[in-house]
C-alpha positions, -999 to 999 in steps of 0.1 A, spaced: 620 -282 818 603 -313 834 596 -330 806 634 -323 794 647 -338 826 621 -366 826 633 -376 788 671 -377 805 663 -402 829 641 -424 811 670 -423 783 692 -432 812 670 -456 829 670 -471 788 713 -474 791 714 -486 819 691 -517 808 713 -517 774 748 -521 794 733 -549 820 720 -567 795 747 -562 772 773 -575 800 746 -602 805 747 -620 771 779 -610 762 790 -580 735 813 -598 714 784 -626 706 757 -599 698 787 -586 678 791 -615 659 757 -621 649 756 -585 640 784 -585 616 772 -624 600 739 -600 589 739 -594 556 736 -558 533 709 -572 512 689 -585 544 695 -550 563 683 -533 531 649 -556 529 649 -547 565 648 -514 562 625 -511 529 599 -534 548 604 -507 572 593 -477 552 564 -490 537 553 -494 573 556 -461 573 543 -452 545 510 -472 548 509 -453 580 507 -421 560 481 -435 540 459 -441 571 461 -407 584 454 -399 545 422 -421 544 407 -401 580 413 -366 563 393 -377 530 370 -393 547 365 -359 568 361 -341 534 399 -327 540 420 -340 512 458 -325 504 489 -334 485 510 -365 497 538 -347 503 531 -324 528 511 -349 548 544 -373 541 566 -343 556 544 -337 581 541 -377 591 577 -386 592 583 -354 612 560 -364 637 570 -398 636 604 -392 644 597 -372 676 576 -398 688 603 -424 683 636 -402 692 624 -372 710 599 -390 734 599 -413 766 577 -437 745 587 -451 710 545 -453 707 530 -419 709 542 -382 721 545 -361 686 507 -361 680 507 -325 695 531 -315 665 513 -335 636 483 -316 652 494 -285 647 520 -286 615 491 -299 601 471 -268 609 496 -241 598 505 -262 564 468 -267 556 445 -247 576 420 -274 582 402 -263 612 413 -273 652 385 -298 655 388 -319 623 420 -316 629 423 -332 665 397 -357 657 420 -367 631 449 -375 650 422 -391 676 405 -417 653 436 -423 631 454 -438 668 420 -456 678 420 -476 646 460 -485 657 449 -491 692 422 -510 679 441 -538 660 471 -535 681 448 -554 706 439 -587 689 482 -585 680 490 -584 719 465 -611 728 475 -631 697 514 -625 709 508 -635 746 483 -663 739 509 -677 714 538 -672 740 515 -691 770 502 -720 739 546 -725 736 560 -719 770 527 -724 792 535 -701 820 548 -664 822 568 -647 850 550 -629 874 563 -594 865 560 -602 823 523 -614 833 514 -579 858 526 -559 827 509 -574 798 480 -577 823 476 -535 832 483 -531 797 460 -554 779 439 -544 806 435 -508 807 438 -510 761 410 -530 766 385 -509 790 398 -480 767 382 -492 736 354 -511 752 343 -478 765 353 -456 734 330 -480 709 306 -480 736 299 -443 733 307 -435 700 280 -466 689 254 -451 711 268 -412 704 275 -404 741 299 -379 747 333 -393 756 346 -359 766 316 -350 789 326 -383 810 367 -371 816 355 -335 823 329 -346 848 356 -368 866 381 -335 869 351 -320 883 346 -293 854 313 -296 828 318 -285 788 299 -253 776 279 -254 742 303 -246 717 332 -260 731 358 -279 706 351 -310 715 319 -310 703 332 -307 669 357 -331 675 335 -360 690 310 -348 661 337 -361 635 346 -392 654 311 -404 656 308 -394 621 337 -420 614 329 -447 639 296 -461 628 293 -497 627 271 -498 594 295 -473 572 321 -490 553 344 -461 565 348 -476 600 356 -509 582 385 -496 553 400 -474 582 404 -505 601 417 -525 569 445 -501 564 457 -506 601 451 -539 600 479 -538 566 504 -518 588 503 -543 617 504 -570 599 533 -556 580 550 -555 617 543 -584 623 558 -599 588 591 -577 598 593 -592 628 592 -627 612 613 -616 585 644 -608 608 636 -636 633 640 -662 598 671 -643 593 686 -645 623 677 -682 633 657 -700 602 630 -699 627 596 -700 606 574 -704 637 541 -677 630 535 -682 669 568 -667 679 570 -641 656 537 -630 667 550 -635 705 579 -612 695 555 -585 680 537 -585 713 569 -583 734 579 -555 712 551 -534 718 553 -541 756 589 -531 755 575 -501 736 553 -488 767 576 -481 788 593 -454 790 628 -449 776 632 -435 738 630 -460 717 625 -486 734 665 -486 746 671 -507 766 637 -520 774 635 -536 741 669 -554 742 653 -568 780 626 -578 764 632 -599 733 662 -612 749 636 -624 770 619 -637 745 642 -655 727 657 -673 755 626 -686 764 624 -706 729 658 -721 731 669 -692 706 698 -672 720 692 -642 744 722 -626 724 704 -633 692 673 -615 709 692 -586 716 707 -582 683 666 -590 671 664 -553 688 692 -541 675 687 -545 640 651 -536 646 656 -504 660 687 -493 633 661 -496 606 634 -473 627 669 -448 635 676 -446 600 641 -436 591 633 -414 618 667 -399 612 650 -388 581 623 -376 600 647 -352 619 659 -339 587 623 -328 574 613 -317 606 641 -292 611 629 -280 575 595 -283 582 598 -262 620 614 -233 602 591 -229 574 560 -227 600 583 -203 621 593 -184 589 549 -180 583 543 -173 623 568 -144 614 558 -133 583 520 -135 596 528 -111 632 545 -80 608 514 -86 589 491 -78 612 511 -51 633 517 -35 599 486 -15 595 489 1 635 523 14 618 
């Protein structure tokens, strides 16, 4: 109930950024600019935007084989837009939040065990979170080389964020390099100590398995991510070209940043924090604050139509793994008949 009343008011916290600055730059500009978009540039917009997706799929592909776990495209497709589009509709963050069902469809559909299966999910977003970090301090170096200063509230943000991403990974390589128990640390801070034979030990087993510095594993798993961000990145250049004729790498690279700063806060997809955000943006290089909202409009149809999608599968998807829970319950109760 919490977290259904805490997904309420971040979505309303989200509209009530949209409406001020929609008031703020004006509706029937953004409107405008909206309607001077063209079908075929939507359509590239939104096929650039799948194959994001899609390379995403083959990254949490590439950990499975590389864990030994290899299964048909398909259901890890189904399984990845489902999750996918919870994270981006059905969460206070358009970053993360439907791991815990990717985790467990993945289980039910495949029956790889609980540990590969966590330490999936686990190294497949450290390889994100690993080359998301140069994008942000690419983005906000690239912003401060253009603009030379930042507002004090833009700069306290991307500074806990950059921040805390940073000490994250610096201590995550740290003890996977040296095989140090990463778990063992967090459980020692809530005041509790892991047994011998607890799942974590099979999961930190596989990430250190993955995460070595001399296996070329590490290196192709951090390739593929590399593709996908720099795929967002190209999309963000793409509509920015579109929308202005602006072919500045620097600011598309600043808007990529912005986007993913807009992304950790917490309304659904990124409404409303998003449209603040690249308005932002945009304003600052002389581009249009309404042009920088529709930026985020356009943006986030193409992610909406996709996810939407998503929804579809994972309504599918939920009632086949309810349709086995039930079918597996009469199973075992039938003998006791």
């Amino acid at each position: 109930m919490k977290k259904i009343l805490f997904f309420l008011l971040s979505f309303l916290v989200g509209i009530g950024m949209f409406v001020w600055v929609l008031n703020l730059v004006g509706w029937e500009q953004v409107k405008k600019i909206i309607f001077s978009f063209s079908g075929q540039e939507s359509l590239i917009i939104l096929l650039v935007t799948l194959i994001i997706w899609l390379v995403g799929l083959w990254k949490w592909q590439f950990v499975l084989h590389s864990q030994g776990s290899d299964y048909s495209k398909k259901t890890l497709l189904r399984i990845v837009f489902s999750s996918n589009a919870i994270t981006y509709l059905l969460t206070p963050t358009a970053i993360f939040g439907g791991e815990g069902f990717r985790t467990y469809a993945l289980h039910k559909k495949t029956n790889i065990p609980w540990g590969k299966n966590c330490a999936a999910v686990i190294i497949e977003k450290m390889l994100s979170a690993s080359v998301a970090w140069f994008f942000l301090i690419g983005g906000f170096l690239s912003f401060l080389l253009l603009n030379h200063t930042l507002p004090r509230q833009v700069a306290l943000a991307a500074a806990v964020i950059i921040g805390a991403l940073s000490l994250g990974l610096f201590v995550f390589y740290f003890k996977s390099f040296r095989k140090e128990s990463i778990f063992k640390l967090i459980w020692r801070f809530f005041g509790k100590e892991i047994k011998d034979g607890h799942i974590t030990q099979e999961i930190e087993r596989e990430i250190f398995t993955f995460f070595e510095f001399k296996k070329k594993t590490m290196w192709q798993g951090l390739g593929i991510a590399f593709l996908r961000y720099f795929l967002i990145f190209f999309r963000c250049w793409l509509l920015m070209f579109f929308l202005t004729h602006q072919v500045s790498l620097l600011i598309a690279l600043s808007l990529m940043s912005f986007l993913y700063l807009a992304y950790s806060f917490p309304t659904p997809a990124g409404f409303g924090s998003l449209d603040v955000a690249e308005a932002f943006v945009f304003s600052s290089f002389g581009l249009g604050a309404a042009v920088g909202v529709t930026f985020s409009f356009l943006l986030r149809g193409a992610e909406i139509v996709i996810s939407l999608v998503g929804i579809i599968i994972l309504i599918k998807l939920s009632f086949e793994i309810f349709s086995d829970n039930i079918k597996k319950f009469f199973q075992k109760i039938a003998p006791k008949r």
